[in-house]
C-alpha positions in Angstrom: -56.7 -25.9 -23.5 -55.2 -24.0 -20.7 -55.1 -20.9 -22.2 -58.9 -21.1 -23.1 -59.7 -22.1 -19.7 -57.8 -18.9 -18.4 -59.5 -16.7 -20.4 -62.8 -17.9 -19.8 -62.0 -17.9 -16.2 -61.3 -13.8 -16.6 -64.5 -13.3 -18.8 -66.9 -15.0 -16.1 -65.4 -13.0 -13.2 -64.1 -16.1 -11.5 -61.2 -15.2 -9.0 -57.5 -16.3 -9.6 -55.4 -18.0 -7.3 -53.1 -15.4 -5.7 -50.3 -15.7 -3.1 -49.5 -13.5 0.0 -47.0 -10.9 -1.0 -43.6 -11.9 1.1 -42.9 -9.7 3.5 -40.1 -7.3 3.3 -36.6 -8.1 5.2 -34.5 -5.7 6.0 -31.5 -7.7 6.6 -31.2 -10.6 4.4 -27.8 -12.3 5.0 -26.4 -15.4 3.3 -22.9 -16.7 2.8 -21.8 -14.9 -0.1 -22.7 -11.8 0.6 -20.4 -12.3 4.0 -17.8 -13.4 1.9 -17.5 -11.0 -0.6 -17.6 -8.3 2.3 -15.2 -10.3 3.8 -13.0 -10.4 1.0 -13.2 -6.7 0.3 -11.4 -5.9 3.6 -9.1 -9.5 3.7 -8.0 -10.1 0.5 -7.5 -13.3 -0.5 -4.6 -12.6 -2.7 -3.0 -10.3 0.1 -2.2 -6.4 -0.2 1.7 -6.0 -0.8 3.5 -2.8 0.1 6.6 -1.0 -1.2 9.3 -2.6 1.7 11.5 -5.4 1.5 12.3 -7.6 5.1 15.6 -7.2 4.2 18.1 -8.3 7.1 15.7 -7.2 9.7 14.7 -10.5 11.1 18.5 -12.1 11.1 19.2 -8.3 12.9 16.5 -8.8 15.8 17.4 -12.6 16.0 21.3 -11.3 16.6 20.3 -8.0 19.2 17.5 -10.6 21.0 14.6 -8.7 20.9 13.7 -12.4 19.0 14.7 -15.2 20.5 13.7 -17.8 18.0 12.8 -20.6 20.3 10.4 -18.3 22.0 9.3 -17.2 19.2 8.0 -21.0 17.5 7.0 -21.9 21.0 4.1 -18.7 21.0 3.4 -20.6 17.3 3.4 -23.8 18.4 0.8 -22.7 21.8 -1.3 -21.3 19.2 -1.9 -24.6 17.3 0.6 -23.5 14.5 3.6 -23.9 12.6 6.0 -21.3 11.4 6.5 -21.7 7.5 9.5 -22.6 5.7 9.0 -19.3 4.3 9.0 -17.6 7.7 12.1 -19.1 9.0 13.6 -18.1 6.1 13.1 -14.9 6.7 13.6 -14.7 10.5 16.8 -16.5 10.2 18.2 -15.5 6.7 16.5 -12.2 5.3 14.9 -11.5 2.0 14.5 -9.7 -0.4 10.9 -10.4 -1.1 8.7 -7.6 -1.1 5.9 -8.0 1.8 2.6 -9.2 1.5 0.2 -9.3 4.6 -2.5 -12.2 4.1 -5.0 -14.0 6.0 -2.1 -16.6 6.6 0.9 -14.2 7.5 -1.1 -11.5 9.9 -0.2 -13.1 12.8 3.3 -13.7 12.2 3.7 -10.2 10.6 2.3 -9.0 13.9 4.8 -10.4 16.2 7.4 -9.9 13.5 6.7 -5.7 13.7 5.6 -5.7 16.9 9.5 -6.6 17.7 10.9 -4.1 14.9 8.6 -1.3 16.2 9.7 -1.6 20.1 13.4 -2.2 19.4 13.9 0.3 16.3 15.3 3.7 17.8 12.4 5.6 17.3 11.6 9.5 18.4 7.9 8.3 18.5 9.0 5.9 21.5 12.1 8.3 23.2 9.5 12.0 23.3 6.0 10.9 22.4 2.9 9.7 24.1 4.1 6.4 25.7 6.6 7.8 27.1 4.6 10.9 28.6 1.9 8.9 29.9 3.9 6.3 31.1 7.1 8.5 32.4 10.7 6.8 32.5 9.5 4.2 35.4 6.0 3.1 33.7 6.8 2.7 30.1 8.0 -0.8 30.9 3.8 -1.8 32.1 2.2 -1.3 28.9 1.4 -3.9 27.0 3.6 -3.0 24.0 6.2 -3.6 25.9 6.1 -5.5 29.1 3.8 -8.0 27.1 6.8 -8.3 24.6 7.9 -12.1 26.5 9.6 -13.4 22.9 12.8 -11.3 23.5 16.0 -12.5 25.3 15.5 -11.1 28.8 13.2 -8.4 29.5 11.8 -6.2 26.9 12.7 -2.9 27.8 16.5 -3.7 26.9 15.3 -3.3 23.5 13.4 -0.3 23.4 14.4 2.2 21.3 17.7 0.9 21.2 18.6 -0.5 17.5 19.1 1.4 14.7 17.2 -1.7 13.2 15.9 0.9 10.0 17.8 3.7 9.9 15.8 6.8 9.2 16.5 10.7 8.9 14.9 13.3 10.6 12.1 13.7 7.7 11.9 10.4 7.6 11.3 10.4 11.4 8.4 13.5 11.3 6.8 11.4 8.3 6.2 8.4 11.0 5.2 11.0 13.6 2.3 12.7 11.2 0.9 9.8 9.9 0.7 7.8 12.8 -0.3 10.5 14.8 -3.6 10.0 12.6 -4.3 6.2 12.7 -6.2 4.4 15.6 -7.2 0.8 16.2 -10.5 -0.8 17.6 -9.1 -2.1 20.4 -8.4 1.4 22.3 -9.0 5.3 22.0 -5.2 6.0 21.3 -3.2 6.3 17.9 -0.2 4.5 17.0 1.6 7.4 17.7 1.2 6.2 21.7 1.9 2.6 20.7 0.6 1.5 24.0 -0.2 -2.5 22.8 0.8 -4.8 20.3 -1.0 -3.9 17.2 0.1 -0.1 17.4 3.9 -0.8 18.1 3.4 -3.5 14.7 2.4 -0.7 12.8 4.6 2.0 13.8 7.3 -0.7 13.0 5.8 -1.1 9.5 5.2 2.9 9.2 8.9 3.2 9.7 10.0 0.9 6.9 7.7 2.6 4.4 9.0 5.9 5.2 12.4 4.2 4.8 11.7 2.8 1.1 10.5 6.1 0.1 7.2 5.8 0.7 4.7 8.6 0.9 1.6 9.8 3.4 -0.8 8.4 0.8 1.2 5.1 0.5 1.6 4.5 3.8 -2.0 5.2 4.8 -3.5 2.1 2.9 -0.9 0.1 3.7 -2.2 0.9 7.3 -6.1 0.6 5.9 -5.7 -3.0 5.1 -2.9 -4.1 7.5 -5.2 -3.0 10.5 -7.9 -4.6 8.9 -6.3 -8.5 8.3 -5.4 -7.4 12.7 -9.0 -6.9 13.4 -11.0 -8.4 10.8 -14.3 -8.5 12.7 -14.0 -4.9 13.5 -13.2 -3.8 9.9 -16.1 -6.2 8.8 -18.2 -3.8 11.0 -17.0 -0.7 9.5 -17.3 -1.6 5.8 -20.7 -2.4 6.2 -21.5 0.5 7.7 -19.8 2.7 5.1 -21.7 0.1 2.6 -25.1 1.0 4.1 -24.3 4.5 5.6 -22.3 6.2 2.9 -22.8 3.4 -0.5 -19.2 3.0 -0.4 -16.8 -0.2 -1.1 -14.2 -0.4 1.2 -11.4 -0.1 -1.6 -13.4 3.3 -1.7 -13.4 4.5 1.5 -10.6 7.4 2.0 -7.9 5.3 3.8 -7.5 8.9 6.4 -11.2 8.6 6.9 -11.5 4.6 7.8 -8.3 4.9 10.1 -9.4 8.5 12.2 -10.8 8.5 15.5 -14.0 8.7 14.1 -14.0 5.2 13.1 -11.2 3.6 14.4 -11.0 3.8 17.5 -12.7 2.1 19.8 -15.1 4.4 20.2 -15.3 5.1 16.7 -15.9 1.7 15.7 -18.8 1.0 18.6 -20.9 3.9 16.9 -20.5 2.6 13.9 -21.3 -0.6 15.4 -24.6 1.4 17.6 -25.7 2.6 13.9 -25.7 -0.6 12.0 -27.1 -2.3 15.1 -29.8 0.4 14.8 -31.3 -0.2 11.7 -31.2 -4.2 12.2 -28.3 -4.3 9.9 -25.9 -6.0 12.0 -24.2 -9.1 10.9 -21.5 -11.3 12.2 -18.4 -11.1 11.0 -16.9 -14.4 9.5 -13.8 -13.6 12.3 -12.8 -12.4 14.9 -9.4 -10.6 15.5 -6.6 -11.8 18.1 -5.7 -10.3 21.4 -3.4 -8.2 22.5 -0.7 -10.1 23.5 1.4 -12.9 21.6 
């Protein structure tokens, strides 16, 4: 039999049949491990925060910091469609709680990229942009002179609407926590909301601090808003916190993630520089958009 056979095999000193040991990869990648690292900082289901659209979209539609056909035109260039859902609540309101997804990001981009250059906002009227830029050059940046989905030119909306009407602690809440949170895509934080991405934020900063939210609240919301905006980049910096730190990116301190540290764009390219270092780079299943619309 074959076990005898074995046996006598051992007893006479015969060699076995061995195999060479595989060798040892330090960066094995398949699909779903990219997709449940993907899904970590994307959500499938979406992340939903504590604000309401409200009447904000039927308010920017009616001031023309939105002009509608504009605004399905940028869709329509970009090989899409806005949703019944979306219409809805461009030209109606609602009273839907909001969800960013892998679907909405863009159109929640352009939607708070209007709301945060058109809400009166002391971030906008005695920050950063408006320091750097001085009264003449706040118009060149892209925030706002690459705003082309308004009804004229963009800087007839800045700062002017009491779109969300905050107090003055609501208005120092914005200020601290934005003054904190940076994107990939530059070395300034949404506090200077100098392109598209920061001036989306500081317009969904401002109606969380209007619904009552908190620092905490707010800075998660931020977390995964800026990472369905730059998905690739966020891909990046969960797997380094995976392989530097052993952390999940529902783990990672939401302060931490969105400092200057890591993400910025400086930030993120050391992180990048560090994973690249130890041949654990991997290629994110996507990239982010520009910044423009």
């Amino acid at each position: 039999s074959l076990v005898i056979n074995l046996v006598l095999l051992v007893k006479l000193g015969l060699p076995k049949k061995t195999s060479k040991p595989a060798p040892i990869q330090t960066n094995v990648i398949n699909s779903a491990t990219q997709d449940k690292l993907f899904d970590e900082i994307n959500p499938v289901a979406g992340f939903q925060i504590n604000a309401k659209y409200g009447n904000l979209g039927p308010k920017m539609i009616k001031n023309g910091v939105i002009d509608l056909q504009k605004f399905k035109d940028a869709y329509e260039k970009s090989g899409q469609t806005l949703t019944e859902e979306q219409n809805k609540i461009l030209t109606m309101g609602s009273d839907q709680n909001i969800t960013i997804n892998r679907d909405n990001a863009y159109f929640l981009l352009n939607f708070f990229w209007a709301a945060g250059l058109n809400n009166k906002s002391e971030v906008l009227e005695t920050g950063e942009i408006t320091q750097y830029g001085g009264k003449s050059g706040v118009g060149n940046f892209a925030s706002t002179g690459g705003w082309t989905l308004a009804n004229g030119n963009a800087m007839n909306y800045y700062s002017k609407s009491v779109l969300i009407p905050l107090n003055k602690g609501q208005q120092e809440l914005v200020k601290r926590v934005a003054a904190n949170i940076y994107r990939p895509c530059c070395n300034n934080s949404t506090a200077f909301p100098d392109c598209n991405h920061g001036m989306a934020l500081l317009g969904v900063l401002e109606l969380m601090a209007f619904n009552g939210n908190n620092e905490e609240e707010m800075y998660k919301a931020a977390k995964y808003f800026n990472a369905y905006w730059f998905p690739g980049n966020y891909y990046d910096l969960a797997l380094y916190f995976k392989n530097n730190q052993n952390k999940s990116f529902a783990d990672i301190d939401p302060k931490v993630i969105l400092s200057k540290d890591y993400s910025s764009a400086s930030g993120w390219q050391a992180a990048k520089q560090w994973l690249i270092s130890k041949g654990l780079q991997q290629e994110p299943p996507k990239q982010g958009g520009g910044c423009g619309v």
